[in-house]
Every structure is written in C-alpha cells, then in structure tokens.
C-alpha positions as CSV (number, residue, x, y, z in Angstrom):
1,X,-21.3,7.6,-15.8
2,X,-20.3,3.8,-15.6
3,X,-17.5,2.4,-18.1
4,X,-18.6,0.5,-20.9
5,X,-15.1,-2.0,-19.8
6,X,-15.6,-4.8,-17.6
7,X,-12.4,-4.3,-16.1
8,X,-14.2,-1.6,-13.5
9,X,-16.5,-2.5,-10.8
10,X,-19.4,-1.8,-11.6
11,X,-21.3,-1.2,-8.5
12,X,-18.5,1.9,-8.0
13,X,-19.8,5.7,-8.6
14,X,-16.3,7.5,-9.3
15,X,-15.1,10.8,-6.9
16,X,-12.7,13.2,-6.9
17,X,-10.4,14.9,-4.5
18,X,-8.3,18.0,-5.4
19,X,-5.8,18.4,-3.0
20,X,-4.0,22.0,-2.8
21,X,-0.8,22.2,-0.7
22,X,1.8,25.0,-0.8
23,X,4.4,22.9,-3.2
24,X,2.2,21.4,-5.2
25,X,-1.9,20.4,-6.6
26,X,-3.0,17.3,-7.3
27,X,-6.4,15.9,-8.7
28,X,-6.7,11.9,-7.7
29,X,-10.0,10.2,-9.7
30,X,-11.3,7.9,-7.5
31,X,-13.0,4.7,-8.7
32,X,-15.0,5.0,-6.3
33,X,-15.2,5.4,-2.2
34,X,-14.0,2.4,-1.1
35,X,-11.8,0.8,1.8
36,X,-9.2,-0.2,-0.4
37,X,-9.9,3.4,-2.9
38,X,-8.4,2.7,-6.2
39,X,-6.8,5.5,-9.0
40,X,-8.9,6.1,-11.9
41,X,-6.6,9.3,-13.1
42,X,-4.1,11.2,-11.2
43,X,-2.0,14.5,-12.4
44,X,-0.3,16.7,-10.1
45,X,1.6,20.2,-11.0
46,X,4.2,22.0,-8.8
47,X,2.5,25.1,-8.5
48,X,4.9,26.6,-5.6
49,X,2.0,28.5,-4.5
50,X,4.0,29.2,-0.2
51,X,7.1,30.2,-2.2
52,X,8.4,33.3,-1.1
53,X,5.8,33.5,2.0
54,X,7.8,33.7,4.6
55,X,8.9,37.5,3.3
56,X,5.8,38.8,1.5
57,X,3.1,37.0,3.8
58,X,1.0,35.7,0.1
59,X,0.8,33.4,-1.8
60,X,3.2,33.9,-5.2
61,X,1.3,35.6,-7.6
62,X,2.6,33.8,-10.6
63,X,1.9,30.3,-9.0
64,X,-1.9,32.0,-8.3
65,X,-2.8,32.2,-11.9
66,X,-1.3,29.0,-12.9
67,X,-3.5,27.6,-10.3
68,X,-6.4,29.2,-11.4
69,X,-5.8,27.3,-15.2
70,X,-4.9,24.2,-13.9
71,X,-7.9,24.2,-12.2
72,X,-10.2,25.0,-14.9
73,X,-8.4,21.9,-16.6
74,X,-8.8,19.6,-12.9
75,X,-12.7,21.0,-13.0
76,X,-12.8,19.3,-16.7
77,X,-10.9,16.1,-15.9
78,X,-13.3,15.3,-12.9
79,X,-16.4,16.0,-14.8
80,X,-14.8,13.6,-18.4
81,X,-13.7,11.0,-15.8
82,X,-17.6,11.5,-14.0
83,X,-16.8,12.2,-10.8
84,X,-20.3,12.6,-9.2
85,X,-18.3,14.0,-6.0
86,X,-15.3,16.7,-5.6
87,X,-13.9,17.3,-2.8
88,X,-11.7,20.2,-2.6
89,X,-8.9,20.2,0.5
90,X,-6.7,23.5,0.9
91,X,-3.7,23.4,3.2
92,X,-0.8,25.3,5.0
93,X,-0.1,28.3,2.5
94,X,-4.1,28.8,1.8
95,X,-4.7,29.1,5.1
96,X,-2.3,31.1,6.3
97,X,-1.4,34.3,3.7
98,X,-2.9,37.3,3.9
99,X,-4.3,36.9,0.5
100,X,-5.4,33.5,1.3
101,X,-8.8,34.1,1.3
102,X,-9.5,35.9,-2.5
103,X,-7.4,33.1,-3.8
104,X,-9.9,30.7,-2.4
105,X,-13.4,32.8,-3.6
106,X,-11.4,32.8,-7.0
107,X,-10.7,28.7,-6.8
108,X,-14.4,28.1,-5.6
109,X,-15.7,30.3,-9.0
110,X,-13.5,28.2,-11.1
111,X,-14.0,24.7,-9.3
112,X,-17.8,25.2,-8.9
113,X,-17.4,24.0,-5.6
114,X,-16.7,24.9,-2.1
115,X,-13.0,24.7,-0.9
116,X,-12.6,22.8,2.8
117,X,-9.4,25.2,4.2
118,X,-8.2,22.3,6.8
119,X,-6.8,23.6,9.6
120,X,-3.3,22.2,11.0
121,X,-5.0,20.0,13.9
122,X,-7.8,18.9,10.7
123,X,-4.6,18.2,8.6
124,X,-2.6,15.7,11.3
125,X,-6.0,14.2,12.1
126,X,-6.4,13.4,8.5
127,X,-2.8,12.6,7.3
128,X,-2.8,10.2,10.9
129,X,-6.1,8.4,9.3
130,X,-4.9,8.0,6.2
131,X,-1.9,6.1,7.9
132,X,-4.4,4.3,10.1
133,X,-5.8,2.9,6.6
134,X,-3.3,1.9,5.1
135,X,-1.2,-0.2,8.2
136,X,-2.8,-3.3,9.8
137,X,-2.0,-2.1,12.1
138,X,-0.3,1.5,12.5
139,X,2.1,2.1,16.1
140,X,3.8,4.8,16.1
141,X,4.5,8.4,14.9
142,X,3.3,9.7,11.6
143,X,4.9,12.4,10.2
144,X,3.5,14.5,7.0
145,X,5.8,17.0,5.2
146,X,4.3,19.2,3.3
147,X,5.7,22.4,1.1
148,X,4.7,24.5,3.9
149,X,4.0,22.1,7.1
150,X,5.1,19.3,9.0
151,X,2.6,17.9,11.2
152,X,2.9,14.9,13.6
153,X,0.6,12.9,15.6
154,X,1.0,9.4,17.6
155,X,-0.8,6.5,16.3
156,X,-1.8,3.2,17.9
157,X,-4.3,1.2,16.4
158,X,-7.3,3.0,15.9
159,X,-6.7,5.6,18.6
160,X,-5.2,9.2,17.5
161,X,-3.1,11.5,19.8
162,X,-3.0,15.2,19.8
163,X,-1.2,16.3,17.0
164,X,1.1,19.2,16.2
165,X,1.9,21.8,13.1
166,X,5.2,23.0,12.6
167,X,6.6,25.4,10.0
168,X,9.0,23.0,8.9
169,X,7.2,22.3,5.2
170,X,10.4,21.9,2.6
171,X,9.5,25.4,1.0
172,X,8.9,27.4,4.0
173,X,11.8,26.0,5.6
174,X,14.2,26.9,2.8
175,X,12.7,30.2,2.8
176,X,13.2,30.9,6.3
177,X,16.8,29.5,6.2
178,X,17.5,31.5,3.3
179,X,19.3,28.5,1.6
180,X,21.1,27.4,4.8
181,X,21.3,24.4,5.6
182,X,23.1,24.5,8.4
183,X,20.5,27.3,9.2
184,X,17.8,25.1,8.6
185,X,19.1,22.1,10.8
186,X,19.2,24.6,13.8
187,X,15.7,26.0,13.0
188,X,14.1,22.5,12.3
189,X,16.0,21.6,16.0
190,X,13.7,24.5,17.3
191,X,10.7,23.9,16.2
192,X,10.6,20.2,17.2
193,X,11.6,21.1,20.6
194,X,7.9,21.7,20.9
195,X,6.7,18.5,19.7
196,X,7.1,16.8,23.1
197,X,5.0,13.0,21.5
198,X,8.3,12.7,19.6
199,X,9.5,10.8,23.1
200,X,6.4,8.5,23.4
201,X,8.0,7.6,19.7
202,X,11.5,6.0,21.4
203,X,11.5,2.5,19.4
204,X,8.5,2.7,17.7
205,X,8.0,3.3,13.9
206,X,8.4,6.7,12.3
207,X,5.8,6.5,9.5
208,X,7.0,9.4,6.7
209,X,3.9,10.6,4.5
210,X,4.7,13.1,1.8
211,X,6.1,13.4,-1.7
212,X,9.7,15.0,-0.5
213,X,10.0,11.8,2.1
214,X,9.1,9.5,-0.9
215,X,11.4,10.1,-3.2
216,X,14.2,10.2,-0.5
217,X,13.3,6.6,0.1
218,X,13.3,6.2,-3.7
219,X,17.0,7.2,-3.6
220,X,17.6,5.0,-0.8
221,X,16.2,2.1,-3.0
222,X,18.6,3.0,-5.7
223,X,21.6,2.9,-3.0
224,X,20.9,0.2,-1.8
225,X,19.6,-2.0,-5.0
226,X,16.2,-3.1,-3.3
227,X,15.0,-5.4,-5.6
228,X,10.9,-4.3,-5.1
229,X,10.0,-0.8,-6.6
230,X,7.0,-0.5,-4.0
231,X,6.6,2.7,-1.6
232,X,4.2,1.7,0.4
233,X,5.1,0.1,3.8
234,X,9.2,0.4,2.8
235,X,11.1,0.2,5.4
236,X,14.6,1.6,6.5
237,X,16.3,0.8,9.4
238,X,17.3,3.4,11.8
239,X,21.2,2.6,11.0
240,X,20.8,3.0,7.4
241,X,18.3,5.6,7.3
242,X,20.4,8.1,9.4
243,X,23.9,7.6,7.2
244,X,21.9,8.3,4.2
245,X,20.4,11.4,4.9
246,X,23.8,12.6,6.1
247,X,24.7,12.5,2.6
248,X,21.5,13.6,1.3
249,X,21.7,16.5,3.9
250,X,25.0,18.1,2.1
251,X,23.5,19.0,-0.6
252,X,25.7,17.2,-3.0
253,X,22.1,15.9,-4.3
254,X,23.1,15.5,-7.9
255,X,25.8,13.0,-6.7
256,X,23.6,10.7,-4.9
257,X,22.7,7.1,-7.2
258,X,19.0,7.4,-8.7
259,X,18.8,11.8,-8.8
260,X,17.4,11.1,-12.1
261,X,13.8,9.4,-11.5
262,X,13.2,12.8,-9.2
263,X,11.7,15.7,-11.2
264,X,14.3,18.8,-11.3
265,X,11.5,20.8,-9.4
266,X,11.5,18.4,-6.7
267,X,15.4,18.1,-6.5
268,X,16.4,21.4,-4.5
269,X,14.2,20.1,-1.5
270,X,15.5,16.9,-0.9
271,X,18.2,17.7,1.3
272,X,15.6,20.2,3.4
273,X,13.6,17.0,3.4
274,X,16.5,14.8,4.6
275,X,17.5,17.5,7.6
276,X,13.7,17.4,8.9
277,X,13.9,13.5,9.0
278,X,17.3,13.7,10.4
279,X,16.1,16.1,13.3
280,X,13.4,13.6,14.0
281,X,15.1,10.7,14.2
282,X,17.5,12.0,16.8
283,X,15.0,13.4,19.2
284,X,12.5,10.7,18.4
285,X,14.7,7.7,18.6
286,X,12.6,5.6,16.4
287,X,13.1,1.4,15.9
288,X,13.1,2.3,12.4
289,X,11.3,4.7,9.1
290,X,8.2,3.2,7.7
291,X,6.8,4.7,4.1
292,X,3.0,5.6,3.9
293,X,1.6,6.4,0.2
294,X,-1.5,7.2,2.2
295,X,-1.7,10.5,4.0
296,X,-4.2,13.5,3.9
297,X,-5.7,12.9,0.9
298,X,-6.4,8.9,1.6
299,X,-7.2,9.7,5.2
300,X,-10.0,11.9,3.7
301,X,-11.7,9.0,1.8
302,X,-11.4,7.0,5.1
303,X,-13.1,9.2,7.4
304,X,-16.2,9.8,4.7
305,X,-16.7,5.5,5.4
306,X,-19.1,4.2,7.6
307,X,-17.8,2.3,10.9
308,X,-18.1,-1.2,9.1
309,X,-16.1,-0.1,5.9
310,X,-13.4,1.3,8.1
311,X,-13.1,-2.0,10.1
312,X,-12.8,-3.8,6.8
313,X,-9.1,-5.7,6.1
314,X,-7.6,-3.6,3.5
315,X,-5.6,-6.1,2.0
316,X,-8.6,-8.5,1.7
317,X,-10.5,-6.1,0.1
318,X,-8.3,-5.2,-2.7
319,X,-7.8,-9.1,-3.2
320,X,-11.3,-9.7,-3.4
321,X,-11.3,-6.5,-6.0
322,X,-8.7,-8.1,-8.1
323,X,-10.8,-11.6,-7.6
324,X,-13.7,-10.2,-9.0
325,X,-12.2,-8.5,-11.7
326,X,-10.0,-11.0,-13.4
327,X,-10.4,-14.9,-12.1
328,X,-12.7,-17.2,-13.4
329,X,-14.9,-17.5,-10.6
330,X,-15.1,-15.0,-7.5
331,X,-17.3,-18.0,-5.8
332,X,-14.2,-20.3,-6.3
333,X,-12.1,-17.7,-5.2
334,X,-14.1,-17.7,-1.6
335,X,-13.9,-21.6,-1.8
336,X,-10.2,-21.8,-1.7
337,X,-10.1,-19.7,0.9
338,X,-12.2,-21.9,3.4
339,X,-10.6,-25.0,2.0
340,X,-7.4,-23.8,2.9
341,X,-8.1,-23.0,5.9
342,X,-9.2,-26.1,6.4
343,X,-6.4,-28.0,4.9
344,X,-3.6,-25.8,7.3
345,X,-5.9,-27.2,10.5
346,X,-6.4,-30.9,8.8
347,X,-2.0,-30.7,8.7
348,X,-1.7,-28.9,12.0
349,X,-0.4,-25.9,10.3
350,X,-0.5,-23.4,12.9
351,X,-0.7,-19.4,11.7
352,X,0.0,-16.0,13.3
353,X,-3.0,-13.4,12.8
354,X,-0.8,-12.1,9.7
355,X,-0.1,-15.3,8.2
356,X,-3.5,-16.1,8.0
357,X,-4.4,-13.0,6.5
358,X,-1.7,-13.6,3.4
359,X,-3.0,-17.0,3.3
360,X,-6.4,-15.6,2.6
361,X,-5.4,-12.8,0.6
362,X,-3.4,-15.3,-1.8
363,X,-6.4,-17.7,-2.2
364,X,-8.6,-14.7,-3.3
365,X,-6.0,-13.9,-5.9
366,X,-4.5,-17.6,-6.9
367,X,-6.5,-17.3,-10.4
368,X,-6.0,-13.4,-11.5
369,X,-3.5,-14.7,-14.5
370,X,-5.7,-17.3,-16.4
371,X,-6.0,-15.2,-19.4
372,X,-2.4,-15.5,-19.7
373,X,-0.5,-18.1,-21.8
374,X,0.0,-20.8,-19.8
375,X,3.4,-20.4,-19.9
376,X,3.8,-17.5,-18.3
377,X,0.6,-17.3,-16.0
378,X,3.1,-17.6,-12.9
379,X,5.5,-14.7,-14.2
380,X,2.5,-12.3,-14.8
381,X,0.5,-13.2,-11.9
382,X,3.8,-12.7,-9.5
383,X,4.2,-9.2,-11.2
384,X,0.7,-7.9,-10.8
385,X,0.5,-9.0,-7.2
386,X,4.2,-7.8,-6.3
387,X,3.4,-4.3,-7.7
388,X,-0.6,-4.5,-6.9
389,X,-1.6,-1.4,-5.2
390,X,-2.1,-3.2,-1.7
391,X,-2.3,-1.6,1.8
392,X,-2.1,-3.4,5.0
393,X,0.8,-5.8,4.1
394,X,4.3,-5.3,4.6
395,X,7.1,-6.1,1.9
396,X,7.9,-9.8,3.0
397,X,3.9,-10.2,3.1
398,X,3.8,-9.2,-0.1
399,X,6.3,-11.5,-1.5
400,X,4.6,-14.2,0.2
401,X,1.5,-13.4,-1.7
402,X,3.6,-13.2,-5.2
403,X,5.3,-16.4,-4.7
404,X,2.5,-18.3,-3.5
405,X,0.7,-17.8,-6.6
406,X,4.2,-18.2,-8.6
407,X,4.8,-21.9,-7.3
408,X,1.0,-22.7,-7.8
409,X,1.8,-22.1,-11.4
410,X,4.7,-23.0,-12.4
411,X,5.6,-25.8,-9.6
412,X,6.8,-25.8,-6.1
413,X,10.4,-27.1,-6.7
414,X,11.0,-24.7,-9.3
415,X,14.3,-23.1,-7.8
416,X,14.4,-20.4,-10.3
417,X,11.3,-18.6,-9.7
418,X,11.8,-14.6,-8.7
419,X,15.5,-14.4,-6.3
420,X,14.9,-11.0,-6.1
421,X,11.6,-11.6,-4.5
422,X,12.7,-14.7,-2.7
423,X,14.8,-12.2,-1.1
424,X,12.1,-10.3,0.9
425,X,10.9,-13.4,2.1
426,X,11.4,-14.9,5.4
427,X,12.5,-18.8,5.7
428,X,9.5,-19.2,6.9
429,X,7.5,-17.7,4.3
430,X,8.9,-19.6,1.8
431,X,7.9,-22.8,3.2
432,X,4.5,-21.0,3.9
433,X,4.0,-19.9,0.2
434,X,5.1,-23.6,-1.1
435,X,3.0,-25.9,0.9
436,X,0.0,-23.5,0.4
437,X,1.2,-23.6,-3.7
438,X,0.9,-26.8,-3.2
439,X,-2.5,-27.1,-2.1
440,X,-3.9,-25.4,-4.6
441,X,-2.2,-27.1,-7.2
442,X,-4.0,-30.5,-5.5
443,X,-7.4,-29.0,-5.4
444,X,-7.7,-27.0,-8.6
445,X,-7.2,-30.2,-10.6
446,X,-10.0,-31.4,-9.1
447,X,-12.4,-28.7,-9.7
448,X,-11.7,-27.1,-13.3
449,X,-11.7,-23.7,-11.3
450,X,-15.5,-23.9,-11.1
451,X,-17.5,-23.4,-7.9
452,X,-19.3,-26.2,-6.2
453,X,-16.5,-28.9,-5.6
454,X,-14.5,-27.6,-2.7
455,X,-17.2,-27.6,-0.2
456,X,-17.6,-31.5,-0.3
457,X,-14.2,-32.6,-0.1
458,X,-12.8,-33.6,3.3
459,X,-9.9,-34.7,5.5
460,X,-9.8,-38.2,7.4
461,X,-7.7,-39.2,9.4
462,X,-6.9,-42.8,8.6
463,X,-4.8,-45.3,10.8
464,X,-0.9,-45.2,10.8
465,X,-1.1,-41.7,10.8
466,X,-2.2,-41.5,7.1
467,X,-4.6,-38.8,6.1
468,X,-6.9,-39.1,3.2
469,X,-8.4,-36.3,1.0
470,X,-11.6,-38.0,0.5
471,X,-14.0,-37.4,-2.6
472,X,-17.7,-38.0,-2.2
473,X,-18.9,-40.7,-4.4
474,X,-20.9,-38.7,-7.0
475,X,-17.3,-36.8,-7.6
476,X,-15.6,-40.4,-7.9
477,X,-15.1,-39.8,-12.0
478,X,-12.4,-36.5,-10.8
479,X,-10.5,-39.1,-9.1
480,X,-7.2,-39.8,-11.4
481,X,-3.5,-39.8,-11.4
482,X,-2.8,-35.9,-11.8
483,X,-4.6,-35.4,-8.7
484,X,-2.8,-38.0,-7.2
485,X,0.5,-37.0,-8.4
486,X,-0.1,-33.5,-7.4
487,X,-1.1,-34.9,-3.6
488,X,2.4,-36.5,-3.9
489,X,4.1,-33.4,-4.2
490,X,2.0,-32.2,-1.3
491,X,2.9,-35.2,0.5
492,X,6.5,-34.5,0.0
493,X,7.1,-30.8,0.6
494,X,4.5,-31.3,4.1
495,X,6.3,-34.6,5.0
496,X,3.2,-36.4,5.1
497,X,1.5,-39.8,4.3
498,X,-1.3,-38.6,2.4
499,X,-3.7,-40.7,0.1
500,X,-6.4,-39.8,-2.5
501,X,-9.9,-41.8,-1.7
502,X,-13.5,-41.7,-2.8
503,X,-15.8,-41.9,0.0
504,X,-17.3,-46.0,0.4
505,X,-13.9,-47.0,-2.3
506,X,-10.9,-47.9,-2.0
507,X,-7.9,-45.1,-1.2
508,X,-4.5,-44.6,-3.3
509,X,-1.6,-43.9,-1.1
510,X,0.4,-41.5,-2.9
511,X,3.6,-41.6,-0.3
C-alpha cells in the first residue's frame, strides 16, 4: 500500500519488526528498508514477560496473555500501516524458560508468522551491527541491556569481536538480588569477571544501547541542563558519568532532577541500570559513554542490506531523504554540494574527512524550510535538522549542520541565532558553518534555487591575489548588486578580495 501524501518516498515498500524482550514488546513500522530506516509507527508495552524467572524458571503468566492481546493488536497495526514484511525477534526470557517454547507456537498462531528466537551470540552480533550503522565510525565496546540480558561485544569499524551474554538484564538482576543493591553490585562484579574484551575497551568508547541506559542519560541531560534533547551519539564523560550513577545507584531515584519524563514502570530499574554501567566502567576503563538509539532491532534491518547499502554514509542518506522530500529541487541540492566543494578548494579551505561529510550533508539540506515564512525559514530549518533523526554525526556535527543552514537564512553576522546550539559547537565549526552560510547565500541569488546554473560558474584567479566568481556570458543578466553585496559579505567573513565578473566583461570588485 503506498500513501496517497507526498511527504513519503515513494519508491519505499513499508516493514515491520516486532521485537519481544523480557521487559518489554515493541512493534517499529518501518518506511521502508533502508540505510538510514525511518519510523512510520512505533508503540511499545512493558509486558514484564522474565519477571519472576529467576524462581519459577517461566515466563509470568499474567504478562503471557497480555502478550498474546497486544499482539493480536501489533498483527493489525502492521497490516493498517502495510507492512508487506514482519519480522518477528524473541530474546533472553523466550529463549530461556521452560515454557518458552508454547509461548512462542501461541505468538506464531496469533502473529501469522514465524518467531526468529535469537540466541545470545545472534543478539550481541545484531545489537553490535546496529551500533556499526549508526557511528561513522564505531571503536569500542557496545553494551546492550536488556530486561533479561546484557550482552557485549568489541567493535572497530566494520569488524565484530566475539561477544558475550550475561544475566545481568535489569529484571533478572533484581530478581536474583532480591532487591539488593548492594547484592546486585557484587553479582554484576561476578558476572563481568567473565567478559575478559572489557580490557581491550581501556580508553576507548563504551557505546550503551537499551531503553534502561537511555533514560539514565536522559536524567543526566536534565542534571546537567544540556541544551539538545537528542539520544543518539550523547556523550558523557567518564568523570561525569561515574558521579552520577553513584547517585542514581542509591536508589534515591525519585530525588534525582528529570524522574518525571521516565514512565513509573521504568523507574524501579534505573538504579539496577546505573550499578551494571558503574561495574563496567571500572573494569572497562572507558575514555568516555557514548548513546546508541540503534541496537538489535536496527542492527536487524542492517544486516537484511546488500554490501553497497551497508557501505552507504548514513548521514548523507537521511540528508538526501530530507532533500527529496521537502526542497525545491533535489538536482539543486546535488549542485550545491559540488559547488561547494569547489568553492572550499577555490579558497584553500582545507577539510577533515568529517568536515567534509557535514559540509555535504548541509548542502543536501540548505533548502528543507522554503515553505516556511520567510521570516522564520532559518528558525524552523535549524529545528528540524537539530532534532532530525540522523545517524553517523555526533552532537557538535550536528549543530554545525543546524547552524549552517540558520546563518544561510537569516545572515551570517546575526549574533543571536541559537546560543544553546552555538554551544555544542566547536570554534572551529562556527567559522566552518558561517563561511559555508555564506556561500550559499552568494550562489542561491544567482540561481532562483533552480537546477542548471551552478555547474557553469567558476573561480579565477585574477592578479593581486583577487579571485573572481565568473558568470558565463549567456548568465550576464543574473549579474546585479545583491549578488555582489552578498560576495561582499563572503569577502569579509573569508578575508578575501573577491570580485563578481561575467566571462569576456568587465569584473566588480566587491572588497
């Protein structure tokens, strides 16, 4: 079923991936399979299915049949949404209780479709790929809690290290400690006595997947006022990260600034959560805690792409998504892009891998707020692109990318523009996502945000050290004083002596 809305992509066949874990059950709608996947519907329920299976060896009966009706309800969502694929992942407490097995012959009646029980080696593999696609790139441990299972497995690159499952899950663990903490710190120091990779992890990343590890760092955005409300790729330092779960650890949970945004279900875990993480860090050692929204689930969808897909740049995938969907011109979109690139080398700009990456990404997405009033074009396009569900950039990246296509609307001396997201940035990247704003504002004058004008534009270099952005003579009627002006401004923020010429005329210095 396609939507009748052209604010899908079209070429897209929707999917769906129910993912059943011993805390909770989640059905993610898929737009489609895709390197950069995107939500179409998403509702999760605590079932607490592994409660109580550390004593009784089952699954809790009560959570069983809740299952079984939220899954005749997930069965209907996939189909209304038209999912032409389900894909049905059961974990940790599925696997392992004795009546394991009939709960998944009843799920596969109700589902209408077979039920892949991954194993705890299938389970790090996935939840290590799913890490893998969303970092560019991933170094370091990654760590996926679960209700009934922590697994960890070293990640560099592309390449993935033996893993390890350990019943350290925030349920099981509370059920083994019988609401001990203290017992649960010496048990979770036990178990990861085992997971000898936690040394190859000394000053490397720990990247934390899984809803319990989320919404700690949620709290530690709320303690700390961090001024971006973005999950993915958040970072805490080593120092900060291990005097905050001290305090998460006590228990005292309803004290802690921010308790409120996590569900009351969620709440009692949270410091079973924190002790896991605070075992981690001390035998691991990391540099510092990295977020992942992507684990098991996400690393699913990964593996299911062909080689080329999985190569593909995350980030400039979703950009060109966002391109396509919303600018005036997808083609123009690509043209910015290579005149950019052309313009940093014309200037001498030099660029790290990354930096040219965000410069890419921001020229795909410099025209995703044209419907807006012109007014505020700057403010809504700095919003969608600072919350934009992006992978493979980091927090300052991403501000770069906001503010780049902030100043390109609403002017590059404009000192009030976003502190808080200013704040992210790096020195650096706030030169970066000026001059580059400043480019754009040159060029886009000159080519009504149609295709076709980029391409024939060029940089001379004149004597005296002057360069000249030269117009062909067939495009001589865009030369005018806006243009000009606007290569002034370039002029000044670069520290350049630029001019405005048509090709066989005479040239405007506008410095």
């Amino acid at each position: 079923m396609l939507s009748d809305s052209q604010g899908r992509l079209q070429d897209r066949r929707p999917l769906s991936i129910i993912d059943i874990g011993s805390n909770s059950i989640r059905l993610v709608v898929y737009e489609g399979l895709a390197r950069s996947p995107t939500m179409l519907f998403n509702e999760k329920m605590l079932a607490g299915l592994g409660r109580g299976i550390v004593s009784t060896g089952k699954l809790d009966p009560e959570a069983v049949t809740r299952s079984m009706e939220e899954f005749r309800r997930f069965r209907a969502l996939s189909d209304q949404a038209g999912a032409e694929h389900m894909y049905v992942l059961a974990t940790a407490a599925a696997r392992e209780a004795i009546n394991g097995p009939d709960f998944i012959h009843r799920a596969e009646d109700v589902l209408k479709t077979e039920i892949r029980v991954i194993s705890g080696r299938q389970e790090a593999y996935y939840s290590a790929l799913g890490v893998i696609s969303g970092f560019h790139p991933a170094n370091g441990i990654a760590g996926d809690l679960g209700g009934g299972s922590l697994e960890l497995v070293d990640v560099n690159g592309e390449a993935i290290g033996d893993g390890i499952t350990l019943p350290l899950g925030g349920l099981r663990l509370q059920d083994m400690a019988k609401n001990s903490l203290t017992q649960a710190a010496k048990i979770t120091r036990d178990e990861l006595s085992r997971a000898k990779l936690l040394k190859g992890g000394q000053g490397r990343p720990f990247y934390a997947v899984g809803g319990t590890w989320r919404n700690l760092a949620r709290l530690h955005m709320e303690m700390t006022n961090y001024p971006l409300g973005v999950m993915h790729h958040y970072e805490i330092s080593a120092d900060s990260a291990t005097n905050f779960l001290k305090q998460v650890a006590k228990a005292e949970i309803e004290k802690v600034k921010g308790i409120e945004g996590v569900s009351k279900n969620r709440r009692s875990l949270l410091p079973y959560g924190a002790i896991v993480l605070q075992e981690i860090m001390a035998a691991m050692q990391p540099s510092k805690v990295i977020v992942s929204a992507l684990g098991v689930r996400e690393g699913f969808l990964y593996s299911l792409l062909d080689e080329a897909e999985q190569k593909a740049d995350p980030l400039i995938s979703a950009s060109e998504e966002l391109a396509r969907l919303r600018s005036r011109s997808v083609t123009h979109a690509h043209e910015l892009v290579d005149w950019t690139a052309r313009t940093f080398a014309a200037f001498g700009i030099d660029e790290t891998e990354d930096e040219a990456r965000y410069r890419h990404a921001a020229a795909l997405l410099a025209d995703i707020g044209w419907r807006a009033h012109p007014e505020y074009r700057g403010k809504q396009s700095l919003n969608i692109i600072a919350h934009a569900s992006f992978f493979g950039v980091d927090h300052p990246g991403r501000a770069f990318l906001a503010l780049a296509n902030a100043y390109r609307h609403d002017g590059i001396f404009n000192e009030a523009i976003a502190p808080e997201i200013k704040a992210l940035a790096s020195p650096r990247y706030l030169e970066r996502a000026r001059v580059l704003a400043a480019m754009m504002r040159v060029v886009y004058l000159l080519t009504a945000s149609m295709p076709g004008i980029m391409p024939r534009l060029k940089w001379e270099q004149r004597g005296n050290g002057v360069l000249a952005l030269v117009l062909p003579a067939s495009l001589a009627d865009l030369y005018g004083e806006r243009p000009a002006g606007r290569l002034a401004q370039l002029a000044r923020i670069t520290n350049r002596r630029l001019v405005l010429a048509v090709e066989g005329g005479p040239s405007v210095s506008v410095k």
